[in-house]
TORFIBA-480519 format. One record per residue (C-alpha): residue number from 1; x, y negated, z negated. Coordinates in steps of 0.2 Angstrom, whole numbers, plus 5000, padded with zeros to 4 digits. Layout:
N
k xx yy zz
NUM X Y Z
...
//
This chain:
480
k xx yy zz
1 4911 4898 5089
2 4900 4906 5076
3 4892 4897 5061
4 4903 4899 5046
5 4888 4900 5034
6 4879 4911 5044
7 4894 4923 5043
8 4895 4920 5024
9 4876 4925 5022
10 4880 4940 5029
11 4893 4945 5017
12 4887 4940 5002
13 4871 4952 5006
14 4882 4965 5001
15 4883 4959 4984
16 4866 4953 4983
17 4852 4961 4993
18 4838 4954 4989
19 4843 4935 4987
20 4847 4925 4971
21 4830 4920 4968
22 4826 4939 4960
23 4829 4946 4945
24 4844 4959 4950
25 4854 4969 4934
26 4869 4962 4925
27 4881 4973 4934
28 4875 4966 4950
29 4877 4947 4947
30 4894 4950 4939
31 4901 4960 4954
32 4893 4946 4962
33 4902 4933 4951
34 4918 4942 4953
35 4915 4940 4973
36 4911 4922 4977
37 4928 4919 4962
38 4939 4928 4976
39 4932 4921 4988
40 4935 4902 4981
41 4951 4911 4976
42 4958 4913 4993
43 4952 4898 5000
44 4963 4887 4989
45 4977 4899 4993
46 4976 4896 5010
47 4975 4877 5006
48 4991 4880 4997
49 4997 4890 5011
50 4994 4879 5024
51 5004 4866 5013
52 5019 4878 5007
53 5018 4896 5010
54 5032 4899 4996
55 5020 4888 4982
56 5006 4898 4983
57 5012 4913 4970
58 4994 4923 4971
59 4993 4940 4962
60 4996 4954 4970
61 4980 4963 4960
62 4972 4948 4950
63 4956 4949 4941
64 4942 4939 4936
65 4954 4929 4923
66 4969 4930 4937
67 4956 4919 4949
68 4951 4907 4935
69 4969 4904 4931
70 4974 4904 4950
71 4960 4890 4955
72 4967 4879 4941
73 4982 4880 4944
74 4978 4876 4965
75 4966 4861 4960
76 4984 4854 4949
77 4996 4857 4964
78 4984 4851 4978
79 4979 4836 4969
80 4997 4830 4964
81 5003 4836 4982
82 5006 4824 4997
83 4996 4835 5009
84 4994 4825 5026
85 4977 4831 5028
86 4966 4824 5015
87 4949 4830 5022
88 4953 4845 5019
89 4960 4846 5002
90 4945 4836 4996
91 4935 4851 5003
92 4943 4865 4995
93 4945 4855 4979
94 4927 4853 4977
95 4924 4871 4980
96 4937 4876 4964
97 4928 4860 4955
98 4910 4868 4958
99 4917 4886 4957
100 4923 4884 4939
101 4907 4874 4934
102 4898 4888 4939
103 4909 4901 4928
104 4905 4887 4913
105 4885 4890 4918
106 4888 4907 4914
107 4893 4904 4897
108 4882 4904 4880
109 4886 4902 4862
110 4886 4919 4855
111 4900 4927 4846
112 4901 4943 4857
113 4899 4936 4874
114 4903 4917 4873
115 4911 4917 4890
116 4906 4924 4907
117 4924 4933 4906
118 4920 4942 4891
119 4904 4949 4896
120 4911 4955 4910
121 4924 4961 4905
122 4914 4971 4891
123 4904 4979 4907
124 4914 4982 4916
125 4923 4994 4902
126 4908 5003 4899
127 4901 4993 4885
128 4884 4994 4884
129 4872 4979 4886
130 4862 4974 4872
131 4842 4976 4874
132 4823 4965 4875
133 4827 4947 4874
134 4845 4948 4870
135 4850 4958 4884
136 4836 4948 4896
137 4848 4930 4890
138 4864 4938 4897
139 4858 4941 4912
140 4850 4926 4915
141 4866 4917 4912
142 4875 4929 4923
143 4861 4924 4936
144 4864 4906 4935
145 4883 4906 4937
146 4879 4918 4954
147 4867 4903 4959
148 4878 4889 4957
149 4894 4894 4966
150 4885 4903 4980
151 4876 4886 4980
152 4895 4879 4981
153 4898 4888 4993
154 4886 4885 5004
155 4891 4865 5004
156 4907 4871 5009
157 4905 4879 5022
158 4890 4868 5030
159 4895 4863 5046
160 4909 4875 5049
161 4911 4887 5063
162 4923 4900 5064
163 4935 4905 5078
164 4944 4921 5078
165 4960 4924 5089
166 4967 4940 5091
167 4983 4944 5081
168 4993 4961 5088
169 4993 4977 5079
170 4984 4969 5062
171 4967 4960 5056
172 4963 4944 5068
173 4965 4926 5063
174 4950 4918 5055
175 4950 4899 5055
176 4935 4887 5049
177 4933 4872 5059
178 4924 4856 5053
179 4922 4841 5062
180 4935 4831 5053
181 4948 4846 5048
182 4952 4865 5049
183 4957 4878 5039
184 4966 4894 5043
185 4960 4907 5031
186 4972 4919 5039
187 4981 4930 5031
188 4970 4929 5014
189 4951 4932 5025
190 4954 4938 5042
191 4940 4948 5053
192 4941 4965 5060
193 4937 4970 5080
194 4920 4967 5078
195 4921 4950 5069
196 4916 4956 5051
197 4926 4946 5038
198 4939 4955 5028
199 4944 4950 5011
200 4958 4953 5003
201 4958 4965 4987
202 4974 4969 4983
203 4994 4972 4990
204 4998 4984 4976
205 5005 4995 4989
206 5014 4998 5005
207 5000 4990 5014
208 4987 4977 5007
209 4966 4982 5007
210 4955 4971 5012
211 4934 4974 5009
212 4920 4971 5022
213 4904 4974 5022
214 4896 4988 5031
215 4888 5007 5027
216 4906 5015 5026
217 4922 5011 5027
218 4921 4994 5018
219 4941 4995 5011
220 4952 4995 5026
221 4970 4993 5026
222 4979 4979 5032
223 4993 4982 5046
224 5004 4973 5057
225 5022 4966 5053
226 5017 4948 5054
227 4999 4949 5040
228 5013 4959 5031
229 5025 4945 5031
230 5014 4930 5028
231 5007 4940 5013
232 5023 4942 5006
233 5028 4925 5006
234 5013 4918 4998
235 5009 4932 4986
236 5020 4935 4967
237 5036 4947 4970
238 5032 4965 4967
239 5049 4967 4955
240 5041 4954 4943
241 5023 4958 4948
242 5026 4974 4939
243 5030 4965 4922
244 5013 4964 4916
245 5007 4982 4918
246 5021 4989 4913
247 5019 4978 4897
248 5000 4985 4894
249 5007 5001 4896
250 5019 4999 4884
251 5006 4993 4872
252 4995 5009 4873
253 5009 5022 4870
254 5016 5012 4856
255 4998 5015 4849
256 5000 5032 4848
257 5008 5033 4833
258 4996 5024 4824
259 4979 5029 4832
260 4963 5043 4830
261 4967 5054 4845
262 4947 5056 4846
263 4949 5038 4853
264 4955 5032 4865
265 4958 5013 4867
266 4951 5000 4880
267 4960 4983 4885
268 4953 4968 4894
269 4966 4955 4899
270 4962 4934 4899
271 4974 4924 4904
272 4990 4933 4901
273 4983 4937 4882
274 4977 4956 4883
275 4965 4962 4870
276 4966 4981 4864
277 4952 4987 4857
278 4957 5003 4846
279 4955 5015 4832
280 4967 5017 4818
281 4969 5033 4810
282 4972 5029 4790
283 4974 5041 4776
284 4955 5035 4770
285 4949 5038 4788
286 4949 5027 4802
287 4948 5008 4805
288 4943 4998 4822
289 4954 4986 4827
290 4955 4973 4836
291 4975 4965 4844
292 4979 4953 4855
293 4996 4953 4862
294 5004 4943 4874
295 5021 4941 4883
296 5029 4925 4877
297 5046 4915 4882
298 5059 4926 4890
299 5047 4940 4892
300 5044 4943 4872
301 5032 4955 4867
302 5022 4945 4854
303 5006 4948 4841
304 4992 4939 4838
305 4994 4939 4817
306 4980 4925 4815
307 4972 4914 4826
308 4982 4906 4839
309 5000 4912 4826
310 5009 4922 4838
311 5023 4933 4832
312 5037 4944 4837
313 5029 4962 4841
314 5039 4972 4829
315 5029 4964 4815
316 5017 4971 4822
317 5022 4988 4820
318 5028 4983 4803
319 5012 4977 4799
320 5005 4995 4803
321 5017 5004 4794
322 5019 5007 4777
323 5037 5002 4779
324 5046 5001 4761
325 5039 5022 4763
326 5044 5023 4781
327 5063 5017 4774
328 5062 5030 4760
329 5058 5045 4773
330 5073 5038 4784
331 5086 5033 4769
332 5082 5051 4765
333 5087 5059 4778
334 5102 5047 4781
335 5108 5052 4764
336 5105 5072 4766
337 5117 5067 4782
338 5130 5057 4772
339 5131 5073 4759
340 5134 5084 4773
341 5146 5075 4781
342 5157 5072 4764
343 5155 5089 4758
344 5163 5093 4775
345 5177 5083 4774
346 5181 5090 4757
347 5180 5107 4762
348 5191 5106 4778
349 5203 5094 4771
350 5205 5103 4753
351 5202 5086 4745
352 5197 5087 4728
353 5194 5067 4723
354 5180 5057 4730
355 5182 5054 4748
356 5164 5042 4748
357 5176 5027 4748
358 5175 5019 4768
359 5189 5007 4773
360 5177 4992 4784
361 5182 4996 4801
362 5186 4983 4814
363 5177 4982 4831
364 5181 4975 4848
365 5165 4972 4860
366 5164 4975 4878
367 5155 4979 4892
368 5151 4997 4900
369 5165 4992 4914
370 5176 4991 4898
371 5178 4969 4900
372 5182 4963 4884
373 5169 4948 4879
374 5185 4938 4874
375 5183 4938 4854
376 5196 4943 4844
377 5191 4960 4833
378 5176 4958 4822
379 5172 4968 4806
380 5156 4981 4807
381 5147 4972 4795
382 5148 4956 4807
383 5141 4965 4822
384 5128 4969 4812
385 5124 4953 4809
386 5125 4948 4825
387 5113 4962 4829
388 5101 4954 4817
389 5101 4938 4825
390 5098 4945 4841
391 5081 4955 4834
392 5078 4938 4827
393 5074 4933 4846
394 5070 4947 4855
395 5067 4952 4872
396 5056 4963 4880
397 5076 4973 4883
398 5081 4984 4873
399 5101 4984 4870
400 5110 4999 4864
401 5127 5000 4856
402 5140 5011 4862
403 5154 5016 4849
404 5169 5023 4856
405 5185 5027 4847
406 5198 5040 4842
407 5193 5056 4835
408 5195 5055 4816
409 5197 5037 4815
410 5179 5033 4805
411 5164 5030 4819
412 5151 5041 4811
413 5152 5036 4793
414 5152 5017 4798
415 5136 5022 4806
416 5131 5032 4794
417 5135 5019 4780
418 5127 5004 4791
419 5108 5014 4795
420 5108 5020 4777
421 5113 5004 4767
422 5099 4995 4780
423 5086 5009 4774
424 5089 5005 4756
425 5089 4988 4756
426 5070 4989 4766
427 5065 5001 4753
428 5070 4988 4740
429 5061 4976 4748
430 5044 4970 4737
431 5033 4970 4750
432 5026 4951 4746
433 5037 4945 4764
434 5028 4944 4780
435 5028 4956 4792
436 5038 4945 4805
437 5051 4941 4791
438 5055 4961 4787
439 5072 4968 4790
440 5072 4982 4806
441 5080 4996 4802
442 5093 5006 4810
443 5092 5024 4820
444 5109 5033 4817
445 5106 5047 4833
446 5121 5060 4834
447 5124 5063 4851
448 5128 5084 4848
449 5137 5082 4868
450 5118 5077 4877
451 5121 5059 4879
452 5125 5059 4896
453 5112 5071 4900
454 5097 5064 4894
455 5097 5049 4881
456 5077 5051 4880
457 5079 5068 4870
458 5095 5063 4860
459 5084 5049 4852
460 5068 5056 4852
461 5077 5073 4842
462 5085 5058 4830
463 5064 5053 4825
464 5058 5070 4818
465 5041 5074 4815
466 5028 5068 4806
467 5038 5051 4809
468 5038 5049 4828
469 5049 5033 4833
470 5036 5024 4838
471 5033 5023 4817
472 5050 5019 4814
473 5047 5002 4822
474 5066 5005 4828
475 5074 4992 4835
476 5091 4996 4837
477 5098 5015 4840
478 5117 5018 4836
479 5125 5031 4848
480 5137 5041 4840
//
């Protein structure tokens, strides 16, 4: 048995060399910060753990919001559960309690850097830290958050020991031992051959890392079907773990349109709320700017438009856009189409009256197995208001329209007539209505036999340059 604080001192000279008590950089305490918040982290989430493995739901890559979020969201679940062993939730709850005072310490009242998050997360993106007194004030604040929860710390570990068991073919188990309870910190801090502690970084992966201190090698996979396993079950599922980057992602190449290619934007995330920091490229020059977007019910990408009045993303891209100009450039284009297409007819057929008169078409709605969704026949101009409603709402899917029928019998001009008929009533538009409240418009895409080849280049040929479809703000593409 070996002391548990002892252990921890070791560690934590890693991150701090020379003690708290000196004046290290910035950069140090916040890496510092960002250690003893995992650290707290993954105790509560083997608290958790030892209560329900399945309730746990840790991050498989969280950050310094991820752990903020995680420990409140522990202290909730351990303080209303009915855990049997109330010595030790009293323990780890203490640690999150002291833990997130000690972020609060870190704190100060200016605009730029109000919280210990957003200074970090400015560092640690390269922005540079202000100089004399100003500078000298943030990391002094930094200092004093490192203090406290190493201080918390401490106190939760006094009069631990540690035993380590040997676990085949993976990390060992690592269990802290007090007189009155025990914790097994297994599979979140397990110890290597020598007895060093590992700590979980991340299961992005086939296999999870762990750090540890020492002069090399200080990430090392974790192996073994069992740490695998008891992982797994405590951590979020990789199919919707993906959600989130995927969304920043998306958010950065729907930029593109829009932003000087000198550039290139940054993004911090706080809480599920990510924060892209940009240049817009304008016809006067270029403008910083500032978003904040966020995922909201049923995994709807949503804007930031004023202070704490989140709406749908495509007024955001709306907002951007000039878009009664945007519907000219595509009514035009619509229109060239719509000539071509009835000086075709006119020309094959010999007609010699007017052949711009459409008959409404009807339309019967199914499924790509061909199941009908048990309405009877509705006309175009229903569907398309259907399609409104359902923009109204909006998922992070998108939903494409098939339309199938006979040769001859009328699918390209009701699409033709529906996209161009949209385009002019946005062009109409007076440009007093909010960006939210702004009809989409519609993307007629002619198929010329690639469709089932590559959908990508059917749509993206459909959005020619200078307007790339990004501009567009698109939200529906009609496949002819």
């Amino acid at each position: 048995m070996t002391s548990a604080v002892r252990q921890y001192d070791e560690l934590e000279a890693s991150y701090l060399p020379s003690g708290t008590g000196e004046a290290l950089t910035l950069h140090v305490y916040l890496a510092a910060s960002d250690f003893h918040l995992r650290f707290a982290t993954l105790c509560a989430a083997a608290a958790l753990r030892d209560w329900d493995s399945y309730q746990v739901g840790l991050g498989r890559s969280p950050g310094f919001g991820g752990y903020i979020a995680f420990l409140k969201k522990a202290s909730s679940l351990l303080r209303r559960s009915a855990h049997s062993d109330g010595a030790k939730c009293d323990r780890v709850l203490r640690l999150i309690d002291a833990t997130l005072r000690a972020v609060q310490d870190g704190n100060g009242e200016d605009v730029q850097f109000g919280t210990l998050e957003r200074l970090r997360n400015h560092v640690c993106h390269g922005g540079p830290i202000p100089e004399g007194p100003d500078g000298e004030s943030l990391t002094r604040r930094a200092m004093a958050a490192v203090d406290t929860a190493s201080t918390a710390i401490r106190e939760f570990l006094t009069a631990a020991s540690t035993i380590t068991t040997s676990e085949e073919g993976g990390l060992n188990h690592l269990e802290l031992r007090w007189p009155d309870t025990r914790l097994q910190l297994w599979p979140f801090i397990c110890a290597d051959t020598i007895g060093r502690w590992c700590i979980l970084s991340s299961f992005t992966g086939q296999l999870p890392t762990y750090v540890r201190r020492g002069q090399r090698d200080v990430r090392i996979d974790g192996r073994g079907e069992r740490l695998i396993l008891a992982l797994s079950e405590s951590m979020v599922p990789k199919s919707e773990d993906r959600s989130f980057p995927d969304f920043i992602g998306e958010l950065r190449a729907d930029l593109t349109g829009f932003r000087d290619p000198d550039h290139q934007p940054h993004h911090h995330e706080v809480d599920g709320i990510v924060n892209i920091i940009w240049v817009r490229a304008t016809s006067t020059g270029t403008e910083e700017r500032s978003d904040r977007f966020r995922l909201g019910h049923a995994e709807q990408r949503e804007w930031e438009r004023a202070p704490d009045v989140w709406v749908p993303f495509p007024s955001f891209l709306r907002h951007l856009a000039n878009w009664p100009v945007v519907a000219k450039s595509v009514r035009q284009q619509l229109q060239t189409i719509e000539e071509q297409l009835l000086a075709g007819e006119q020309t094959t057929l010999g007609w010699t009256q007017d052949s711009a008169s459409l008959i409404a078409p009807m339309v019967r709605l199914t499924d790509l197995q061909g199941t009908f969704d048990g309405r009877s026949p509705i006309s175009f101009d229903q569907l398309r208001q259907e399609i409104d409603e359902r923009l109204a709402v909006r998922g992070s899917r998108t939903r494409i329209y098939f339309v199938a029928g006979e040769a001859g019998i009328g699918k390209t001009r009701a699409l033709i007539t529906t996209a161009l008929m949209r385009a002019r009533q946005v062009e109409a538009e007076s440009g007093v209505e909010a960006s939210q409240d702004r009809l989409p418009l519609f993307l007629y895409v002619r198929s010329t036999g690639q469709v089932l080849n590559s959908l990508q280049t059917v749509v993206q040929a459909a959005a020619s340059d200078p307007i790339p479809l990004v501009t567009l703000g698109v939200d529906l593409a009609l496949i002819c």
